[in-house]
C-alpha positions in Angstrom: 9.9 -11.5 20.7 9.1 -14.7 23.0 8.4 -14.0 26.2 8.9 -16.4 29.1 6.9 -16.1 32.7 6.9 -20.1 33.4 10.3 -21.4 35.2 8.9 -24.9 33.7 9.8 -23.8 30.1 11.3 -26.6 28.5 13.9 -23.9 27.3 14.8 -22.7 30.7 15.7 -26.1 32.2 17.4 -26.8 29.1 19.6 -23.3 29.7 20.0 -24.5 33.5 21.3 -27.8 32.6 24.2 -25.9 30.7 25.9 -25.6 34.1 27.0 -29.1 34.0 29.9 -30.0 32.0 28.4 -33.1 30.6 25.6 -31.6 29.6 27.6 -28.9 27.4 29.5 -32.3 26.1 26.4 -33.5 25.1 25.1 -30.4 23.7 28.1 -29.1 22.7 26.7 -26.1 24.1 27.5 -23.4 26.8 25.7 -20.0 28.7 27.3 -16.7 28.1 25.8 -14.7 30.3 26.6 -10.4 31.0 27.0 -7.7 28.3 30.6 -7.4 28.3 31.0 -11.5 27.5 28.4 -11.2 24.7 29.8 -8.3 23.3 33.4 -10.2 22.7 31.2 -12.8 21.3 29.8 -10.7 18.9 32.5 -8.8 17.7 34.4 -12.0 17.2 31.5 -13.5 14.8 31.0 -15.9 17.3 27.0 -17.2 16.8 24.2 -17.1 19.2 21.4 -19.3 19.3 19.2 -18.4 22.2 19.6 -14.7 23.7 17.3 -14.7 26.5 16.9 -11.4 28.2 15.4 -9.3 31.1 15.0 -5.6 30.6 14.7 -4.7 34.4 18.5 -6.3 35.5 19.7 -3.9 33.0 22.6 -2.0 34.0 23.0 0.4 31.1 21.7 2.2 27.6 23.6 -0.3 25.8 21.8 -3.4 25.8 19.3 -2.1 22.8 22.2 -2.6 20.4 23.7 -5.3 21.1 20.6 -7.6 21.6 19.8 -5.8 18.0 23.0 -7.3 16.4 23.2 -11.0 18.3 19.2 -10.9 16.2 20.7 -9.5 13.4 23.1 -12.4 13.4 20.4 -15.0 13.9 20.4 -15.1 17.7 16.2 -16.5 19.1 15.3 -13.3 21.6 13.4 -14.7 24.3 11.9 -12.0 27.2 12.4 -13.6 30.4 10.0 -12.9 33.8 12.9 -11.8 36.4 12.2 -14.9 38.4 12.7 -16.9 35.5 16.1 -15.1 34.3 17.4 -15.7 37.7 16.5 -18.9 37.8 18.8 -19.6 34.3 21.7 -16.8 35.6 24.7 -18.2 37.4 25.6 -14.7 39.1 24.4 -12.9 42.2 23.7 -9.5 40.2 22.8 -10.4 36.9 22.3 -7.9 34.5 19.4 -9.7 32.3 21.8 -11.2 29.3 22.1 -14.4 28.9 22.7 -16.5 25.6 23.3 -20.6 24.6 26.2 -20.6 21.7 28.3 -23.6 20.6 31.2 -24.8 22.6 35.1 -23.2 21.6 36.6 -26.3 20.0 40.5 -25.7 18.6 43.4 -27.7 18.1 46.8 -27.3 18.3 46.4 -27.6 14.4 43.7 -24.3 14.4 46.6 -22.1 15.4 48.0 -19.7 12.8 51.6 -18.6 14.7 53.4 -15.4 13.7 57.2 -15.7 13.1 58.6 -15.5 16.5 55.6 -16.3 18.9 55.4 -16.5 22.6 52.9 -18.9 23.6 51.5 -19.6 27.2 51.0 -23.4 28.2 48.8 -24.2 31.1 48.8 -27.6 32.3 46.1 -28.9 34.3 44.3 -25.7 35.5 41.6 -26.9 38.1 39.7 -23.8 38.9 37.5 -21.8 36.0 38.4 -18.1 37.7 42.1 -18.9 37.2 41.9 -20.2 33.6 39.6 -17.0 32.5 42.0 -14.7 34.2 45.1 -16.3 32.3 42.8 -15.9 29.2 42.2 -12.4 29.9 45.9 -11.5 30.8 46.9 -13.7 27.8 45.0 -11.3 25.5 46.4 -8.2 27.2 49.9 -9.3 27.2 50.1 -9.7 23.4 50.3 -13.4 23.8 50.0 -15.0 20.3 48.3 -18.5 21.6 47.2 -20.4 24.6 47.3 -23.9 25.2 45.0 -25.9 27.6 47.4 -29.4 28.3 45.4 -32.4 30.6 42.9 -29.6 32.0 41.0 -30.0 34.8 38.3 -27.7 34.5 35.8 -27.2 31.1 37.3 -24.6 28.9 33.7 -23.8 28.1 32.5 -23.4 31.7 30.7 -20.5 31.8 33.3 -19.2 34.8 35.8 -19.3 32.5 33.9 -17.4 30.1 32.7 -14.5 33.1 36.4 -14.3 34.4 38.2 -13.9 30.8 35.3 -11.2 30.1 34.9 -13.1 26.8 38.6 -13.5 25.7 37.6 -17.3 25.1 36.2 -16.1 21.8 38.8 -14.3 20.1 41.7 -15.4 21.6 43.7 -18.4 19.7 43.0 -21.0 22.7 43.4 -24.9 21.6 43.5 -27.9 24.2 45.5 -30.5 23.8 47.2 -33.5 25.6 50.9 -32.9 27.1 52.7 -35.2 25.0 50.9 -34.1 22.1 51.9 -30.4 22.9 55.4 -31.2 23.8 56.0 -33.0 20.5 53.9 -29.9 18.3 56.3 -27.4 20.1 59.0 -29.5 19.4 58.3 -29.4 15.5 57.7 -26.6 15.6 61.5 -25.1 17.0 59.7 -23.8 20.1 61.7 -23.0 23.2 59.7 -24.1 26.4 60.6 -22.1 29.4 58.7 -23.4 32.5 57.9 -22.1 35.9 59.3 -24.2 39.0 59.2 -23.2 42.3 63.0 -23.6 43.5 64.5 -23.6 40.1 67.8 -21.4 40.3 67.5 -18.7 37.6 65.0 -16.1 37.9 62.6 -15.9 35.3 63.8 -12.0 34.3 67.0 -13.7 34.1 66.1 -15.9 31.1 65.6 -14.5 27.6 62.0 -14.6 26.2 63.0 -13.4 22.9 62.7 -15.7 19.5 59.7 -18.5 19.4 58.8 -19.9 23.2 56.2 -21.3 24.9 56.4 -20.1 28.4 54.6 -22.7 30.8 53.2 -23.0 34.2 51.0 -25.7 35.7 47.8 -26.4 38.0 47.3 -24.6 41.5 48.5 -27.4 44.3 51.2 -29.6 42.5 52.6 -27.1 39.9 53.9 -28.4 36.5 54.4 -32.5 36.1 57.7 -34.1 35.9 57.4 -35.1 32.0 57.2 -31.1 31.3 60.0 -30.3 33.8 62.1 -32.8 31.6 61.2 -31.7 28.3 61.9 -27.8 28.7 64.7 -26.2 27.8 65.1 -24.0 30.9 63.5 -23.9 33.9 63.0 -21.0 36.2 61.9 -19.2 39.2 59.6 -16.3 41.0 61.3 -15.1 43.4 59.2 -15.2 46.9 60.4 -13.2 49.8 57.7 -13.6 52.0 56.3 -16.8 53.7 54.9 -18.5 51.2 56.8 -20.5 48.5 54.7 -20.1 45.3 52.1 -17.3 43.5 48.7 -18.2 42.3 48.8 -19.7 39.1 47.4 -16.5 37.2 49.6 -14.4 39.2 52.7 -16.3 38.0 51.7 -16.8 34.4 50.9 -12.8 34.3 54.3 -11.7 35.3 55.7 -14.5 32.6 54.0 -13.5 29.8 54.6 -9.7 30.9 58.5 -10.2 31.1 58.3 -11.7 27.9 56.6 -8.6 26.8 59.0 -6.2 28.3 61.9 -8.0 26.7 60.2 -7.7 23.1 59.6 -3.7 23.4 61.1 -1.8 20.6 62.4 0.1 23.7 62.8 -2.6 26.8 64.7 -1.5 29.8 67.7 -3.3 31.6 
């Protein structure tokens, strides 16, 4: 194995410049950095190049076999000085993985739908913790697809990665443009059921069952006009506090789990 004890290593500033999203356009490559996130990579197939690791952040007895299977699947293992590990990791208690893979590129095209899908449409998501949390509570609400409309932040920023705990490589995630979206789902017989502060019917009011595409939009303005026009129903979160509106992960979580509930072989009233 390489071993790395020089911060000037044309490799580490190439890792460090990663952290900029027109570097990973130009690259068309991100960091995936943390156990957990390389282990969803793994399992999904999903290649890395460059595993650059540092045995004293470790945090477990684990990391033996899964460095072991990212070589085994062609990953370069490079041992990294600690200095020089933190220098590469974006986290403040790294835990001495940290790989460059290719970018997630889909399309609205790459998605293979099951009869009767729920979908999740986000449009214009500016902050990478929000989008990985979506990701991740995508994933664990059975949700068959996600779609990225206009976004605001890199799918492939390595936040997003860290916050959906690696859901970004085995969920069905495309991006696409609105109008592109609104026309696919319209093809397609899709029912889009959107979240608008204000709207009148609750959103356990509305039935999720059947194909739909349940939507919510970015943290300050909340879903554009053009989508407000083109759903078929729009609806509420009820707020009895102060505030007037949920985080956006918040809101699409209890979405996508109403739409859950409602599918159960066994849902209650």
């Amino acid at each position: 194995m390489q071993r790395i004890d020089s911060m000037r290593n044309p490799g580490v500033k190439a890792a460090v410049r990663l952290r900029k999203p027109s570097e990973r356009r130009r690259t068309g490559r991100t960091l995936v950095e943390g156990y957990r996130e390389l282990l969803r990579a793994a399992e999904s197939g999903w290649p890395v190049e460059t595993l650059f690791v540092c045995s004293p952040l470790f945090l477990g007895d684990n990391e033996a076999g899964l460095i072991e299977r990212c070589r085994s699947m062609g990953a370069e293992l490079v041992e990294c000085a600690e200095p020089v590990f933190r220098k590469m990791s974006y986290r403040d208690r790294p835990d001495g993985l940290l790989a460059v893979a290719p970018l997630v590129r889909r399309g609205l095209d790459d998605l293979a739908l099951p009869p009767n899908p729920v979908l999740l449409v986000v449009e214009q998501i500016e902050k990478p913790g929000n989008l990985g949390t979506i990701l991740r509570s995508a994933d664990a609400a059975g949700v068959d697809a996600v779609i990225v409309c206009d976004g605001k932040t890199d799918l492939n920023n390595p936040n997003v990665i860290r916050a959906s705990v690696g859901t970004l490589f085995y969920m069905p995630v495309a991006e696409a443009g609105l109008e592109t979206t609104l026309a696919w789902l319209s093809a397609k017989d899709i029912r889009l059921i959107s979240a608008v502060p204000g709207a009148q019917r609750n959103y356990f009011e509305c039935d999720m069952t059947g194909s739909v595409a349940l939507a919510v939009g970015a943290e300050q303005y909340g879903l554009t006009e053009t989508i407000r026009e083109a759903s078929h129903e729009l609806v509420s979160i009820p707020m009895c506090g102060r505030n007037d509106s949920l985080n956006v992960a918040s809101a699409a979580v209890l979405m996508m789990y109403e739409a859950l509930r409602q599918r159960s072989p066994v849902s209650s009233p």
